[in-house]
N, C-alpha and C positions, 0 to 999 in steps of 0.2 A: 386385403384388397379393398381400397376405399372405394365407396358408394359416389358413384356419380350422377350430380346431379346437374342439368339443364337447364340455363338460367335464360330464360325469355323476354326480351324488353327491348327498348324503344332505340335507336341510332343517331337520335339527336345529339352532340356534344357534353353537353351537362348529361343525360342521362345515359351516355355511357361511363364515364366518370363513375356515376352512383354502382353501374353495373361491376365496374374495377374494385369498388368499394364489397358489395355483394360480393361477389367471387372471393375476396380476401376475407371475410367474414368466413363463407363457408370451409374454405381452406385451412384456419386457424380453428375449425370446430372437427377438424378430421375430414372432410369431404373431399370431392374431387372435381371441381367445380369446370363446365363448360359453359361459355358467354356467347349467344348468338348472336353478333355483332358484326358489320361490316359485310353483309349478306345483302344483293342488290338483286340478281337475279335468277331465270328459272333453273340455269346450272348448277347455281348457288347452293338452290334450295335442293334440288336432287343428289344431289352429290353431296355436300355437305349437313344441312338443317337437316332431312330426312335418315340419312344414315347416323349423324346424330346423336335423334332422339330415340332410334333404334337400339343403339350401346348405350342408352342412359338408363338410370334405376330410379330416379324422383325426377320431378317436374316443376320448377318455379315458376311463374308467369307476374313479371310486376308489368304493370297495366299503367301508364301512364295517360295523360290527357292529352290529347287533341282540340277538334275545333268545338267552341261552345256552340250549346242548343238551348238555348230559352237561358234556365240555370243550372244548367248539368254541363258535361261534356262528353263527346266520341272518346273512347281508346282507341290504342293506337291499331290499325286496321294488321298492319303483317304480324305483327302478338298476336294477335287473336287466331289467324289463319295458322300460326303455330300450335295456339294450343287447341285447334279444334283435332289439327294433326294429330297431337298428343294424346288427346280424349278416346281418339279412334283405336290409340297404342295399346288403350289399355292401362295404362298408371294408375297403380294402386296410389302413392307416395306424388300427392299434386297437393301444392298450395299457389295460394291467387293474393298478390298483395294488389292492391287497389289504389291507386291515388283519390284523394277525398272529392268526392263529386262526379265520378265519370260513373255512366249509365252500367245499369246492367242490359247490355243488348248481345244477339247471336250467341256463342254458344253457350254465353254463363247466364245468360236469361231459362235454360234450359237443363241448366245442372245443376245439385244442390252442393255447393262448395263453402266453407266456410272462410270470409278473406278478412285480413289484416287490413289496416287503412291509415295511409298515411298523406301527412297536406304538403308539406314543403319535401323538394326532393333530399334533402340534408336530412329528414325524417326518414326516410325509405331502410337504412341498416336496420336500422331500431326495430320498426315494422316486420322485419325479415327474423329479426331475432326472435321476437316475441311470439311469430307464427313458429318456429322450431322448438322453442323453448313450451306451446301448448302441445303440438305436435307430438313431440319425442323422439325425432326423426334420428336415426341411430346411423352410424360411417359403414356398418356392418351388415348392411340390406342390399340386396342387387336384385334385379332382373334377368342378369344375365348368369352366365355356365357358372357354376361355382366347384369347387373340389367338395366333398363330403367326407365321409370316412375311411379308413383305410382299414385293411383286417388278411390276416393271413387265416388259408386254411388249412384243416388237418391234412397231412399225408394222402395223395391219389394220384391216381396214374388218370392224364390224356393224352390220346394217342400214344407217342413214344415216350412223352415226358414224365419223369415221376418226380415228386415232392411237395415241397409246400409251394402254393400259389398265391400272391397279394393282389389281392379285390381293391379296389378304388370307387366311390359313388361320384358319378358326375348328378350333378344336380339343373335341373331348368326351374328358375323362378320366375318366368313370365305368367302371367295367366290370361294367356291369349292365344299364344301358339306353342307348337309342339317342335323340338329341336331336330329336326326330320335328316338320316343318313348322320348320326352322329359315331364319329370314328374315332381314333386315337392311334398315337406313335411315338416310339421312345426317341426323341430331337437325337439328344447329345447326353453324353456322359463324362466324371472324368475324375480320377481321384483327388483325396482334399488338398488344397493349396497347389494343386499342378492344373494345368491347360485342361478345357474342356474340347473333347473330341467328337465327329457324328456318328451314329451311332450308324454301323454296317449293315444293320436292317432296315430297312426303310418301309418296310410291309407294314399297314393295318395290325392294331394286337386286337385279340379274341372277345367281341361280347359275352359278360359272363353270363352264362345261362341261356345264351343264344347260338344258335347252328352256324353262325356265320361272324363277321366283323365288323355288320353297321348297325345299327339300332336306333330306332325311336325314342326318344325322352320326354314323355308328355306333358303339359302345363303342369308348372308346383308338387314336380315327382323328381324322382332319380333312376338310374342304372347303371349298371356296374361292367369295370374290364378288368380283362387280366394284363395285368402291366411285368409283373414278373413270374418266374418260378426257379426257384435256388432247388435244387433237385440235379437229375440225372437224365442223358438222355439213353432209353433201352432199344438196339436197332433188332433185339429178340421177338419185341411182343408188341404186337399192334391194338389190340382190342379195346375198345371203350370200353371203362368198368361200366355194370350197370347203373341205374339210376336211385335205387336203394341207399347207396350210402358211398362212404369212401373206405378202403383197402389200406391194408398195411405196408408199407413197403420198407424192402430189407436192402435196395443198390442205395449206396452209399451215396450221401449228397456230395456235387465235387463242380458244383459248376452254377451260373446263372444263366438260364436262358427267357426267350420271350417266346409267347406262345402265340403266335402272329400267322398272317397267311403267305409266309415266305413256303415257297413248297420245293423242299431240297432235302435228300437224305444224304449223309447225316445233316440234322437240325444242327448250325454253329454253336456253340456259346459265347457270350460276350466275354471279352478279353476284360474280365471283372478278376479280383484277385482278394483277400481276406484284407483288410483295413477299412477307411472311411470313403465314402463315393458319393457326390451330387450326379444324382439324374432329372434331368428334365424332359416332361411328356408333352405333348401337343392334341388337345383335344379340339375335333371342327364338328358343326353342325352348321345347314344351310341357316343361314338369314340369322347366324349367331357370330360374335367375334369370337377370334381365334380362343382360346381359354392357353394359357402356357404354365405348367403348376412347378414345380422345383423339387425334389424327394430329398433327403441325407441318407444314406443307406448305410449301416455301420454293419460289420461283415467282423468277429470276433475270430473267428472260424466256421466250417460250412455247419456245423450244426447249432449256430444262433447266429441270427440275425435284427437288428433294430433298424424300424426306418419311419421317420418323420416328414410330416408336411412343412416346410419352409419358407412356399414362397408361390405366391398364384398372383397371375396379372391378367390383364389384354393387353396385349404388347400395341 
């Protein structure tokens, strides 16, 4: 998933051009470049500018001139009112390229930022480069939901279910807010080289290690779901193992199910079968985009399974 970054600057003619130019710079370094350009008004900016720099993970700000004062010059006034948006975001990942001679006034009079400086706007790539290149600015940084690890665990019975369970980390790299009511769903599934289908459960799956199916993800932390379990369902035995450890179990694995808050007995299984299978999960949190991650699941037979991460976006 490439690192998006928010490129802020001036709607003059020529320096959107420069902006076209920046954007393709960033793109050809891996990036994922957004140009706030052609932005006029308050709908504009609410709807657009604001949500954004909301999905974005670095912050550019190139600061062009305005009207001269003595020997100096204004930047441009709507830059600015963006990046003070931005300041507020929280961005770790901001840099400030400067055209040669414009003031530091409002909110870079007020922050310690270190800027690149450039005179002719034919200069400004360069400029931009040179800031990444002290930088270090890496395509593999976000802000936003990210997938994390994946891990299956030993043998255990919840509720009616028994087998192995696959843990997933969703991860929040803001460090501002918290990913508040974060939930998760298996979209669609479907095996390899055939049609992807939706998947007949559409219920919430299980926060792991939580009583329920939504959970908090707090700045620059993770938590975890249960997205699978290849196992059994037993319609004998109801009881939560304790909290001690996990149990042995002897019913034969013969099925994949999802550990969700569908509440139906018997629990379905997914019309999963031994070969290769792409699944796709959907994970939401308020005031976060969507996260859509993509699984390979390879199925040998029910007693081994392989499954890899393939593919994480914001759609």
């Amino acid at each position: 998933m490439k690192s998006k970054v928010f490129v802020s600057c001036g709607q003059r003619p020529d320096e959107k051009d420069v902006a076209v130019k920046v954007a393709r710079l960033l793109n050809d370094r891996g990036f994922n470049p957004y140009v706030a350009i052609d932005v006029q008004t308050i709908l504009d900016i609410n709807g657009g500018i604001i949500r954004e720099l909301k999905d974005s993970d670095c912050y550019l700000f190139v600061n062009f001139r305005r009207d001269k004062i003595g020997t100096e010059y204004r930047g441009s006034l709507f830059s600015n009112q963006e990046m003070a948006i931005a300041y507020a975001f929280g961005f770790e990942r901001f840099l400030v390229i400067n055209q040669d001679g414009v003031r530091r006034e409002g909110m870079l009079a007020y922050i310690g930022i270190n800027t690149e400086t450039f005179i002719d706007l034919a200069d400004c790539p360069a400029a931009v480069e040179r800031a990444l290149d002290r930088t270090k600015w890496t395509p593999d940084y976000s802000r936003r939901l990210q997938v994390g690890e994946l891990r299956w665990s030993d043998p255990l019975r919840y509720g009616n279910l028994l087998g192995r369970f696959l843990y997933v980390d969703i991860r929040n790299g803001r460090p501002d807010i918290a990913a508040l009511e974060a939930t998760a769903r298996l979209a669609e599934f479907g095996a390899e080289g055939g049609p992807m289908q939706l998947c007949p459960i559409r219920s919430p799956l299980k926060a792991t290690g939580r009583p329920g199916f939504v959970q908090t993800i707090f700045p620059q932390s993770h938590e975890a779901f249960d997205i699978l379990c290849l196992g059994a369902y037993d319609l004998g035995q109801w009881a939560i193992p304790p909290a001690s450890g996990n149990i042995a179990v002897s019913v034969h694995s013969d099925g994949v199910y999802l550990n969700s808050a569908l509440d139906v007995v018997p629990l379905p299984r997914l019309p999963i079968t031994p070969g290769t299978w792409t699944l796709r999960y959907e994970f939401y949190a308020i005031n976060f985009p969507l996260l859509s991650v993509s699984l390979r699941l390879r199925l040998d037979d029910w007693t081994k399974a392989e499954v890899i991460i393939v593919e994480q976006k914001h759609p």
